[in-house]
mmCIF file of the protein (N, C-alpha, C, O) and its ligand, coordinates in Angstrom:
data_MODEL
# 
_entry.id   MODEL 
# 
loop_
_entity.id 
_entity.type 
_entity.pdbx_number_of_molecules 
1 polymer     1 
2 non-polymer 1 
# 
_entity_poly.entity_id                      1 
_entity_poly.type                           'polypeptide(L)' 
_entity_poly.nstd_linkage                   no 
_entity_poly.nstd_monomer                   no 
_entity_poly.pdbx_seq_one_letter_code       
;(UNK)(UNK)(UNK)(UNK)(UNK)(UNK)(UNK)(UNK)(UNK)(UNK)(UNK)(UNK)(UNK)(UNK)(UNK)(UNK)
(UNK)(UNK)(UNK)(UNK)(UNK)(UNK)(UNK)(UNK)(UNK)(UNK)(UNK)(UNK)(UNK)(UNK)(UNK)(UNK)
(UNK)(UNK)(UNK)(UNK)(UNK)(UNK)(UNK)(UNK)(UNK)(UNK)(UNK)(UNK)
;
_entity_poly.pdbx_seq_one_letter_code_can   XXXXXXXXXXXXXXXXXXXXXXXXXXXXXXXXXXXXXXXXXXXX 
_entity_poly.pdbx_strand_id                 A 
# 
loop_
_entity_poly_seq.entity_id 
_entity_poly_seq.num 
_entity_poly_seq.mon_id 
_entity_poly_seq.hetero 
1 1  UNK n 
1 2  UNK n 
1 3  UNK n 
1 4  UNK n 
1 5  UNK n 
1 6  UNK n 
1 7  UNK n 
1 8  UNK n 
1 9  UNK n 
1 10 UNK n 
1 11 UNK n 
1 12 UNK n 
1 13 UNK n 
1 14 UNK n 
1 15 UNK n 
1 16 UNK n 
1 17 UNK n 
1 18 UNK n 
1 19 UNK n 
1 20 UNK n 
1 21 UNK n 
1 22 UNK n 
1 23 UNK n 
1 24 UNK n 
1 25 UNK n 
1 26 UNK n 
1 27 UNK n 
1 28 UNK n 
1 29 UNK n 
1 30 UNK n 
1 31 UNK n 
1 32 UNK n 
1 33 UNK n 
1 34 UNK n 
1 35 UNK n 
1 36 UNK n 
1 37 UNK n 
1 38 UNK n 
1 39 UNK n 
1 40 UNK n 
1 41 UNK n 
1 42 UNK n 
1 43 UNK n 
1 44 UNK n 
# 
loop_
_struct_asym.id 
_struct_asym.entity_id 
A 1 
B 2 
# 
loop_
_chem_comp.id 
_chem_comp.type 
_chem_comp.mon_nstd_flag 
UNK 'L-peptide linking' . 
ZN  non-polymer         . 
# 
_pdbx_entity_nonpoly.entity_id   2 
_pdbx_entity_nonpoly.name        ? 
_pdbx_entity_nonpoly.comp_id     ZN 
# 
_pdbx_nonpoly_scheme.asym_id         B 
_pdbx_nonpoly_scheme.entity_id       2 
_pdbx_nonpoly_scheme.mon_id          ZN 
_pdbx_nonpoly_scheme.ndb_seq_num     1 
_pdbx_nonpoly_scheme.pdb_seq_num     101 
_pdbx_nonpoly_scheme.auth_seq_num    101 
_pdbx_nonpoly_scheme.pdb_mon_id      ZN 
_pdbx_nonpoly_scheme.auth_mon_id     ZN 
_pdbx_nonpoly_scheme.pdb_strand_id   A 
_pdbx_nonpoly_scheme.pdb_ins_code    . 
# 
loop_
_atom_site.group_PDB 
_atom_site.id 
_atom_site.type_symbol 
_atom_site.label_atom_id 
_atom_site.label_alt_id 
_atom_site.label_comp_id 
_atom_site.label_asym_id 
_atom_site.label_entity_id 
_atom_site.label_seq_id 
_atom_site.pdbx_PDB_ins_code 
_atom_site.Cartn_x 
_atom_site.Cartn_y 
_atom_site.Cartn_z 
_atom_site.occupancy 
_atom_site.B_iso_or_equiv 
_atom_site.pdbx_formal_charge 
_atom_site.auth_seq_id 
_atom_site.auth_comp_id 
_atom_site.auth_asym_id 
_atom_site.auth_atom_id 
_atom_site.pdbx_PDB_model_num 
ATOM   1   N  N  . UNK A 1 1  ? 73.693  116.139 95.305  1.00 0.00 ? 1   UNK A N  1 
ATOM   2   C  CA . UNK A 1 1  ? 74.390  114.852 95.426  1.00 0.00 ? 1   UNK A CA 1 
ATOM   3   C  C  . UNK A 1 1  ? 75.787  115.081 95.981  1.00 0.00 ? 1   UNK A C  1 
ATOM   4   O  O  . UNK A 1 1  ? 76.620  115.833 95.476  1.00 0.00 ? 1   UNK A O  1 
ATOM   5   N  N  . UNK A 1 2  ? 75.989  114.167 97.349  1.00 0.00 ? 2   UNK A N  1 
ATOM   6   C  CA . UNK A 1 2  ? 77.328  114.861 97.755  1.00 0.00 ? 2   UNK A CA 1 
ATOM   7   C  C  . UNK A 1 2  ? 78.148  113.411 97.672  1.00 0.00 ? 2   UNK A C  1 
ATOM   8   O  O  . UNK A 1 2  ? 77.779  112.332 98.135  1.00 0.00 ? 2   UNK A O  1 
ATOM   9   N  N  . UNK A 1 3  ? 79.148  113.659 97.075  1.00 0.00 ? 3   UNK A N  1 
ATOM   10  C  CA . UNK A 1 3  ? 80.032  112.769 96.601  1.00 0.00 ? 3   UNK A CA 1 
ATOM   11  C  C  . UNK A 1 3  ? 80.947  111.972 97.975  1.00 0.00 ? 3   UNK A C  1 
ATOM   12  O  O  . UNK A 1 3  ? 81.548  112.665 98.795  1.00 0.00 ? 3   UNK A O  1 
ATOM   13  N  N  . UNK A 1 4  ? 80.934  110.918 98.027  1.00 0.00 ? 4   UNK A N  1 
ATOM   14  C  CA . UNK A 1 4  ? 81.541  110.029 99.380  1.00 0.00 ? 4   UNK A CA 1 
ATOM   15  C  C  . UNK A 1 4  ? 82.804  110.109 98.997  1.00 0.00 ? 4   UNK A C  1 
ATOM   16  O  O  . UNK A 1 4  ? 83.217  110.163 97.839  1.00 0.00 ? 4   UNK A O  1 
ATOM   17  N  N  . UNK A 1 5  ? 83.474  110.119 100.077 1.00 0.00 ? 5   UNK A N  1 
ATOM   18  C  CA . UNK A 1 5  ? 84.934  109.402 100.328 1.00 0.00 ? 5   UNK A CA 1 
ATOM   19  C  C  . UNK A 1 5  ? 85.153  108.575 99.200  1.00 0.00 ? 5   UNK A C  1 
ATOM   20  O  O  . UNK A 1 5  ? 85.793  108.786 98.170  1.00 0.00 ? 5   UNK A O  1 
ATOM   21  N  N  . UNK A 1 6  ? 84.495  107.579 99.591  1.00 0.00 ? 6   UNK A N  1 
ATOM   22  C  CA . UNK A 1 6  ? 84.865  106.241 98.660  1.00 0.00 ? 6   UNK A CA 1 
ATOM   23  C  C  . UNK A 1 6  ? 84.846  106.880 97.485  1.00 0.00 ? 6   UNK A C  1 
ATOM   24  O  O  . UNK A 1 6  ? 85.964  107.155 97.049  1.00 0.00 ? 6   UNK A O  1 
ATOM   25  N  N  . UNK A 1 7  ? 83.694  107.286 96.666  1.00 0.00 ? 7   UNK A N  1 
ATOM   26  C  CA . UNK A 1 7  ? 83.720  107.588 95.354  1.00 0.00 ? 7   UNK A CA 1 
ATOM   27  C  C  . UNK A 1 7  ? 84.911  108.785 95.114  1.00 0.00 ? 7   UNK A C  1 
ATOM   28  O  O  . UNK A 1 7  ? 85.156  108.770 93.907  1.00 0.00 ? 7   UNK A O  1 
ATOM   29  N  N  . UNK A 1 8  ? 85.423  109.416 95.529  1.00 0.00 ? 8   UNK A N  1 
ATOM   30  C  CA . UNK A 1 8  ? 85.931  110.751 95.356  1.00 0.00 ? 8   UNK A CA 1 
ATOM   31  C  C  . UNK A 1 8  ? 87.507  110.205 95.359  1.00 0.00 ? 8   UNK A C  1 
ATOM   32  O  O  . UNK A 1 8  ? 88.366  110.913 94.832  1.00 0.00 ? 8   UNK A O  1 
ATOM   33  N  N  . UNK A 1 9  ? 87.937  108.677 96.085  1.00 0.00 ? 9   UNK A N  1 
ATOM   34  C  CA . UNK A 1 9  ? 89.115  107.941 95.955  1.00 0.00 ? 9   UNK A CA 1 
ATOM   35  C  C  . UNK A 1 9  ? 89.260  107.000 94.828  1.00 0.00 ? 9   UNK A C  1 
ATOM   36  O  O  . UNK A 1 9  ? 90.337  106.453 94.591  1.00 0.00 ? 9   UNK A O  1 
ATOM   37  N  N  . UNK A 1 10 ? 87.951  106.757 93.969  1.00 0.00 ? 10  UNK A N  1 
ATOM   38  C  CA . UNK A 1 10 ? 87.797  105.758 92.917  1.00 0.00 ? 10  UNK A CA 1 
ATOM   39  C  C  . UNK A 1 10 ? 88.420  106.929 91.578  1.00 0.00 ? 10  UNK A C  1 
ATOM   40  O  O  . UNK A 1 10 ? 89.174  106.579 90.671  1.00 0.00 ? 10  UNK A O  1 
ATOM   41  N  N  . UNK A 1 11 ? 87.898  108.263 91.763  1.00 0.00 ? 11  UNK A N  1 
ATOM   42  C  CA . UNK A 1 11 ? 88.498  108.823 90.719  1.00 0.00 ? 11  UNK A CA 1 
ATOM   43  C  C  . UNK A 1 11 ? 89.535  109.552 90.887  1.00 0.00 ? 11  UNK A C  1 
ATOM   44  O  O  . UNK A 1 11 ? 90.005  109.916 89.809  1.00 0.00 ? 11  UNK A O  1 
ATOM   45  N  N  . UNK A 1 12 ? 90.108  109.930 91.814  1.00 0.00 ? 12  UNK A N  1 
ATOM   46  C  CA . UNK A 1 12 ? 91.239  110.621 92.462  1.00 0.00 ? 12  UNK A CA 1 
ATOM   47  C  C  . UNK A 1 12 ? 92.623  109.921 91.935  1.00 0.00 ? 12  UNK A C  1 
ATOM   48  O  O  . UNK A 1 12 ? 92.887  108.788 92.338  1.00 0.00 ? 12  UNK A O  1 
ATOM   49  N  N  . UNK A 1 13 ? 93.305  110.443 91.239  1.00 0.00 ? 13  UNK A N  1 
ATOM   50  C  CA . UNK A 1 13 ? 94.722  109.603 90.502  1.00 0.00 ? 13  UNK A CA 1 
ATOM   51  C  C  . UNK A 1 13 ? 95.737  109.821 91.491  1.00 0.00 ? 13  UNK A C  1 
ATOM   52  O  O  . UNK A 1 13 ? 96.066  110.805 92.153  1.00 0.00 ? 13  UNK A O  1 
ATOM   53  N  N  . UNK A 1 14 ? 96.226  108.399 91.399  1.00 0.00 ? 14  UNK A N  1 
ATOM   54  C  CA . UNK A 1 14 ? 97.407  108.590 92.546  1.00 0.00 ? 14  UNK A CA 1 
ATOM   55  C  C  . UNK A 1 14 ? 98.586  109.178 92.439  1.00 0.00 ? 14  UNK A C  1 
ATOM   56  O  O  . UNK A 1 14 ? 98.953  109.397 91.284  1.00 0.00 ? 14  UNK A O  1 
ATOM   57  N  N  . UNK A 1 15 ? 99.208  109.462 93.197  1.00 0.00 ? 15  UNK A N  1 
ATOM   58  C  CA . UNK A 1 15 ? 100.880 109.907 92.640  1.00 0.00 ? 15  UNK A CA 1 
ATOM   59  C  C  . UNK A 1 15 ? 101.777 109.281 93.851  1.00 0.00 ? 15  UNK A C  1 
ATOM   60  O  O  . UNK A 1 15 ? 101.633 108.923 95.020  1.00 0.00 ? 15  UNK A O  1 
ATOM   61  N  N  . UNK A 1 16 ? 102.695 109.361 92.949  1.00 0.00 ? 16  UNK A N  1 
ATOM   62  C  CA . UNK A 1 16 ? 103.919 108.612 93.074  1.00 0.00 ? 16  UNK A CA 1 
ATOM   63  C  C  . UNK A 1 16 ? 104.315 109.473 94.632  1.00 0.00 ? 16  UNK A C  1 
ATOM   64  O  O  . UNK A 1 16 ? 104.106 110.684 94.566  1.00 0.00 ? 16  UNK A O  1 
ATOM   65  N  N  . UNK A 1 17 ? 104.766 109.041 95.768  1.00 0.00 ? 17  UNK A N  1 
ATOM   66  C  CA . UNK A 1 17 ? 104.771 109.451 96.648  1.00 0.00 ? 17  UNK A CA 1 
ATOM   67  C  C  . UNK A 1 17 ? 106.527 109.752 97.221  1.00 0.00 ? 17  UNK A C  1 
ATOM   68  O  O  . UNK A 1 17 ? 107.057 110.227 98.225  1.00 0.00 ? 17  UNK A O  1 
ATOM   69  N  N  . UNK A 1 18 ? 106.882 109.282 96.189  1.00 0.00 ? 18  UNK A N  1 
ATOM   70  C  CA . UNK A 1 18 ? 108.460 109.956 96.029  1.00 0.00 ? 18  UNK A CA 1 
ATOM   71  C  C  . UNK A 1 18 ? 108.617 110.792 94.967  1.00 0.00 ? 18  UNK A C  1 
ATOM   72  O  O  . UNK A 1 18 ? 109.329 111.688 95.419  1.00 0.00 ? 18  UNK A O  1 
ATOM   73  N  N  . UNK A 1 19 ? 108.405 111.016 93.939  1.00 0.00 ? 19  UNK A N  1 
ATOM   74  C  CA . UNK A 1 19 ? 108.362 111.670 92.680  1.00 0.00 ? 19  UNK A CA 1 
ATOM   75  C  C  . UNK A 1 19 ? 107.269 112.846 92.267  1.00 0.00 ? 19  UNK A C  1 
ATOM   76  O  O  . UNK A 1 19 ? 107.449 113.805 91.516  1.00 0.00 ? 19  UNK A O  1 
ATOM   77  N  N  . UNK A 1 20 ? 106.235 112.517 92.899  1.00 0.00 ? 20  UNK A N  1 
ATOM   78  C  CA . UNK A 1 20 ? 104.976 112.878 92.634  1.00 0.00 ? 20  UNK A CA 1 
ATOM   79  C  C  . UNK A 1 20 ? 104.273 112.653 91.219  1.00 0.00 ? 20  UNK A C  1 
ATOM   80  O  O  . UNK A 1 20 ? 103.377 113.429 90.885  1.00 0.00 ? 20  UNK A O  1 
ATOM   81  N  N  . UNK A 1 21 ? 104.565 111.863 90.587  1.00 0.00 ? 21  UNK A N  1 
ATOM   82  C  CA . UNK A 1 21 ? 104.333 111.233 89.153  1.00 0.00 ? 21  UNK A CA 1 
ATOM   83  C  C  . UNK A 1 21 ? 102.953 110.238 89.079  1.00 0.00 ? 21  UNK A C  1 
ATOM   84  O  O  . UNK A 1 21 ? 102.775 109.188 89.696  1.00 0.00 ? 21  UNK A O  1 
ATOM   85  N  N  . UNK A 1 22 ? 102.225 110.771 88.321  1.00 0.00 ? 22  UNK A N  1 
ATOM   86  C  CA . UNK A 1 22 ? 100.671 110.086 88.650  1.00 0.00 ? 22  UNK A CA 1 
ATOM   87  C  C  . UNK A 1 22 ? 100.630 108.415 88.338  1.00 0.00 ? 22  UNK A C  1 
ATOM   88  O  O  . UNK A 1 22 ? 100.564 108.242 87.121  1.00 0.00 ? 22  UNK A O  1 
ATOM   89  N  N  . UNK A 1 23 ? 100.643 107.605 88.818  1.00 0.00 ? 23  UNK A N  1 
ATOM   90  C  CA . UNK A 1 23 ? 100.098 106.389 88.936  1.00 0.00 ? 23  UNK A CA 1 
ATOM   91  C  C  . UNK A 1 23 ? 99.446  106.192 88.245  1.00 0.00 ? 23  UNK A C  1 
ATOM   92  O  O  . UNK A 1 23 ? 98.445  106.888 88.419  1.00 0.00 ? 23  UNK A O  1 
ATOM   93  N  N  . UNK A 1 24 ? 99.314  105.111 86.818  1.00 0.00 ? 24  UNK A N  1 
ATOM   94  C  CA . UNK A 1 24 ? 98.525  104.117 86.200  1.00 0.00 ? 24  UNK A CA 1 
ATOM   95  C  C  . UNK A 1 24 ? 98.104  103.326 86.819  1.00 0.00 ? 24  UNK A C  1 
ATOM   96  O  O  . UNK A 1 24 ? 98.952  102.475 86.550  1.00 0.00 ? 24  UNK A O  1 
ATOM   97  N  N  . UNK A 1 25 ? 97.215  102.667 87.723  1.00 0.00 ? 25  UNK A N  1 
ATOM   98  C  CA . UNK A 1 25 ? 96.413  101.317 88.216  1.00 0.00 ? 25  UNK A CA 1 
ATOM   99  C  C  . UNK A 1 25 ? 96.915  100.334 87.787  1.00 0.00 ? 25  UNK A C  1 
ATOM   100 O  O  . UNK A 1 25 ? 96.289  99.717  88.649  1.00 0.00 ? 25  UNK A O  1 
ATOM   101 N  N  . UNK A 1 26 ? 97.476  99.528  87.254  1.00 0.00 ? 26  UNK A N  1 
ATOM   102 C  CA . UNK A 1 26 ? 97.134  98.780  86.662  1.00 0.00 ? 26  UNK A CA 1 
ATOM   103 C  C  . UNK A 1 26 ? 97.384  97.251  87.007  1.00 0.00 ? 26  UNK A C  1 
ATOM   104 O  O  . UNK A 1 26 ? 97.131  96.310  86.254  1.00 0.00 ? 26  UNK A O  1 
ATOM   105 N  N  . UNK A 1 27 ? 97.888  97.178  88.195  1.00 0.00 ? 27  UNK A N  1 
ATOM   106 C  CA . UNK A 1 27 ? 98.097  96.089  89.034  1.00 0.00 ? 27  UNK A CA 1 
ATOM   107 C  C  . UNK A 1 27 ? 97.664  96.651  90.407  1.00 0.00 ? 27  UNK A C  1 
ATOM   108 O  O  . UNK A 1 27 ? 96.686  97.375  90.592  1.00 0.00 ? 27  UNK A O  1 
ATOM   109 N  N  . UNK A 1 28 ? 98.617  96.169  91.434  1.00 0.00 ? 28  UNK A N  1 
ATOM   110 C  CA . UNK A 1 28 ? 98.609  96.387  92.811  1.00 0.00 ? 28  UNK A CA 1 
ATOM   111 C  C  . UNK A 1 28 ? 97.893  97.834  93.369  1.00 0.00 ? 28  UNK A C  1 
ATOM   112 O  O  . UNK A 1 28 ? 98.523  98.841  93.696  1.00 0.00 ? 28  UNK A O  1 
ATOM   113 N  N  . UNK A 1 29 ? 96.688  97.700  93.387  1.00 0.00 ? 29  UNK A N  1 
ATOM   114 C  CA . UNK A 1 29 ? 96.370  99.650  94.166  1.00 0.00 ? 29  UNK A CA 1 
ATOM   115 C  C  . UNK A 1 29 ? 97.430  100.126 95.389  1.00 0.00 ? 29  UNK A C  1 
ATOM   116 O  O  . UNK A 1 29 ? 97.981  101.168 95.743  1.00 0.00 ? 29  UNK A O  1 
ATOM   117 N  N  . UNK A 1 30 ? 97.377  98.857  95.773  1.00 0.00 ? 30  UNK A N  1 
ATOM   118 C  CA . UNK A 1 30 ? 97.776  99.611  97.925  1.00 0.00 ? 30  UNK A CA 1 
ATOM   119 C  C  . UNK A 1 30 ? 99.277  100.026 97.044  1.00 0.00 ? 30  UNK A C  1 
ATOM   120 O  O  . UNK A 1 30 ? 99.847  100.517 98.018  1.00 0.00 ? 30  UNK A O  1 
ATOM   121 N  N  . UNK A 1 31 ? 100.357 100.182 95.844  1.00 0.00 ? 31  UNK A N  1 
ATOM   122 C  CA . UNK A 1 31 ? 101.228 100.994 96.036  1.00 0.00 ? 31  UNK A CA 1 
ATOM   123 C  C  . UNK A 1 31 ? 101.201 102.229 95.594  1.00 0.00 ? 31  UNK A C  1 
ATOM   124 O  O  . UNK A 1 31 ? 100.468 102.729 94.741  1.00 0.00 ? 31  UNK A O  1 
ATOM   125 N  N  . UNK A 1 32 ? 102.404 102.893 96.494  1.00 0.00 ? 32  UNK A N  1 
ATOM   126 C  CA . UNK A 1 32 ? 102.211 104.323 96.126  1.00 0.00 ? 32  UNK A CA 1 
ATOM   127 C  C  . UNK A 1 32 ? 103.438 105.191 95.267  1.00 0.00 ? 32  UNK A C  1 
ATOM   128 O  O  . UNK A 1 32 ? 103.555 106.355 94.885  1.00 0.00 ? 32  UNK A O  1 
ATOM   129 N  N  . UNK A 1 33 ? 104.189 104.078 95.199  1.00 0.00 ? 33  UNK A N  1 
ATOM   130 C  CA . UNK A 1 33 ? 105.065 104.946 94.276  1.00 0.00 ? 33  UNK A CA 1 
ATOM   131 C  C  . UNK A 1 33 ? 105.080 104.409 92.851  1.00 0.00 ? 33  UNK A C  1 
ATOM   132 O  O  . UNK A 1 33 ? 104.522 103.337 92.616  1.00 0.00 ? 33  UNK A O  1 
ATOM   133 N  N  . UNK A 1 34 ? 105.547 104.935 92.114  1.00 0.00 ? 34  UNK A N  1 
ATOM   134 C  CA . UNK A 1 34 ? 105.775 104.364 90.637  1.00 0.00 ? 34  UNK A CA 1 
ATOM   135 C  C  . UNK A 1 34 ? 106.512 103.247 90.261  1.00 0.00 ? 34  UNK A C  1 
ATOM   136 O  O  . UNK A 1 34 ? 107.168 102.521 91.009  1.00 0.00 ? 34  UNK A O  1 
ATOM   137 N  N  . UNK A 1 35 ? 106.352 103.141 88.930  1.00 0.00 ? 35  UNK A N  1 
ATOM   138 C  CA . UNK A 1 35 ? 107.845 101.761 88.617  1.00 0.00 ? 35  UNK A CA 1 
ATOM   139 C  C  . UNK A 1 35 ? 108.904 101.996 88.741  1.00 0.00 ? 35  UNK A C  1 
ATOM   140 O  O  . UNK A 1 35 ? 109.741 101.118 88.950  1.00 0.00 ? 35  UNK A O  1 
ATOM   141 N  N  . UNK A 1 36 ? 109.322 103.875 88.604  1.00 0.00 ? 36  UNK A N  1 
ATOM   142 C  CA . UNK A 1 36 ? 110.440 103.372 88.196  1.00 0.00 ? 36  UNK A CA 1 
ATOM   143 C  C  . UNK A 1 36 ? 111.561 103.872 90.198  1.00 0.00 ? 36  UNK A C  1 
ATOM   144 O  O  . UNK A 1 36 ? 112.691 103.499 90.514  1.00 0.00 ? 36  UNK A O  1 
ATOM   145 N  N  . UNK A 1 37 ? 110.916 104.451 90.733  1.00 0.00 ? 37  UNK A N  1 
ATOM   146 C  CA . UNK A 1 37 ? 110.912 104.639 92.296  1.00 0.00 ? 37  UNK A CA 1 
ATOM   147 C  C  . UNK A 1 37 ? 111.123 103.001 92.702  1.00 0.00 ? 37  UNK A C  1 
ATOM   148 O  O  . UNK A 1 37 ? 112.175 102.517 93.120  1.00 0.00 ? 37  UNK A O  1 
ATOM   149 N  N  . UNK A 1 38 ? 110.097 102.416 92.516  1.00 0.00 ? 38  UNK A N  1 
ATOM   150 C  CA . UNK A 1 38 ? 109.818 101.085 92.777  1.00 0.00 ? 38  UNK A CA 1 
ATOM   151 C  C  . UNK A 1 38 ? 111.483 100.120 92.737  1.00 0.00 ? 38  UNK A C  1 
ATOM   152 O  O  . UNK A 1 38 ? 111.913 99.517  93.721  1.00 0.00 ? 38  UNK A O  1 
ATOM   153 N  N  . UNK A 1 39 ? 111.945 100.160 91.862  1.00 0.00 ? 39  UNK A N  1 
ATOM   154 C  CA . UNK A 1 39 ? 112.858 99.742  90.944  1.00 0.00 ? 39  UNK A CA 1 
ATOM   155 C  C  . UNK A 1 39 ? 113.925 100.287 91.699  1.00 0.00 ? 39  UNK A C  1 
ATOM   156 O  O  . UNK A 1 39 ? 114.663 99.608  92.412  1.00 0.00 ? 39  UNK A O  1 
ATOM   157 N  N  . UNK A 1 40 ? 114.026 101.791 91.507  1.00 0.00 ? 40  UNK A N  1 
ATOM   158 C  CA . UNK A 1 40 ? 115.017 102.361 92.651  1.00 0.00 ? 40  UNK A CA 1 
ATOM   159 C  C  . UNK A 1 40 ? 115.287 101.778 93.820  1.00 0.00 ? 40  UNK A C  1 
ATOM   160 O  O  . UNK A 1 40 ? 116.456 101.405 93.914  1.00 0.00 ? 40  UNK A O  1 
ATOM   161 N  N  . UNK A 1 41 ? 114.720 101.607 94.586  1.00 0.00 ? 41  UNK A N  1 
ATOM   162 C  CA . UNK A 1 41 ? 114.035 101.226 96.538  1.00 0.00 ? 41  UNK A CA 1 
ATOM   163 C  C  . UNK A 1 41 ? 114.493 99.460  96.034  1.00 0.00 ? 41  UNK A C  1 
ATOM   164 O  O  . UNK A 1 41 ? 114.933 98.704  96.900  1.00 0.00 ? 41  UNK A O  1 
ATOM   165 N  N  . UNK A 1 42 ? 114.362 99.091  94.922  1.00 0.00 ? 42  UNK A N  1 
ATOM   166 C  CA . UNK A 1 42 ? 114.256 97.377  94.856  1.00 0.00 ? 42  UNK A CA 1 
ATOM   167 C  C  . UNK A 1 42 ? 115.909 97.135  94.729  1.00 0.00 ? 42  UNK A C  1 
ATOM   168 O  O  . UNK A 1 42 ? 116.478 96.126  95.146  1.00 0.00 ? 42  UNK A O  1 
ATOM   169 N  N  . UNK A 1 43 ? 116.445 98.059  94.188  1.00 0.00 ? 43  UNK A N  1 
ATOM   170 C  CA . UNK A 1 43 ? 118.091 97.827  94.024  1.00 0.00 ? 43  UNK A CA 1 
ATOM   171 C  C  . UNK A 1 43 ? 119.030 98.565  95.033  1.00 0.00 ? 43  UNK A C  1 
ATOM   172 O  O  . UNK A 1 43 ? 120.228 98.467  95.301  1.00 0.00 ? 43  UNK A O  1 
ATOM   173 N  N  . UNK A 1 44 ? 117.903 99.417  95.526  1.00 0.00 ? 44  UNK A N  1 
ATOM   174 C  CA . UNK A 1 44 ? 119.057 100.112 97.390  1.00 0.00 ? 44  UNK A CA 1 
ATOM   175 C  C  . UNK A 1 44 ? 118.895 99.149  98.232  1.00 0.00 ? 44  UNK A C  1 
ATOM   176 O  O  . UNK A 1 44 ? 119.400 99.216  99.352  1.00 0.00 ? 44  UNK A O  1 
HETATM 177 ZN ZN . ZN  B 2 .  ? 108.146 107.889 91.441  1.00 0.00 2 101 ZN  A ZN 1 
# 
């Protein structure tokens, strides 16, 4: 059984793409950084 793309991105944990800090789901998928990055970038 060879595992797809797709499936291999459903379990693959994201990280924070400034921090590298793994991502909880738990709203919005398409972002890639964390809250508190997020937060950072929202007040520069
Ligand atoms: Zn971060």
């Amino acid at each position: 059984m060879t595992p797809t793309p797709e499936t291999f991105r459903n379990i693959e944990p994201k990280k924070c793409t400034d921090c590298g800090t793994s991502i909880v789901e738990m709203h919005e998928s398409y972002l890639n950084q964390c809250d508190k990055c997020l937060s950072l970038i929202d007040h520069n």
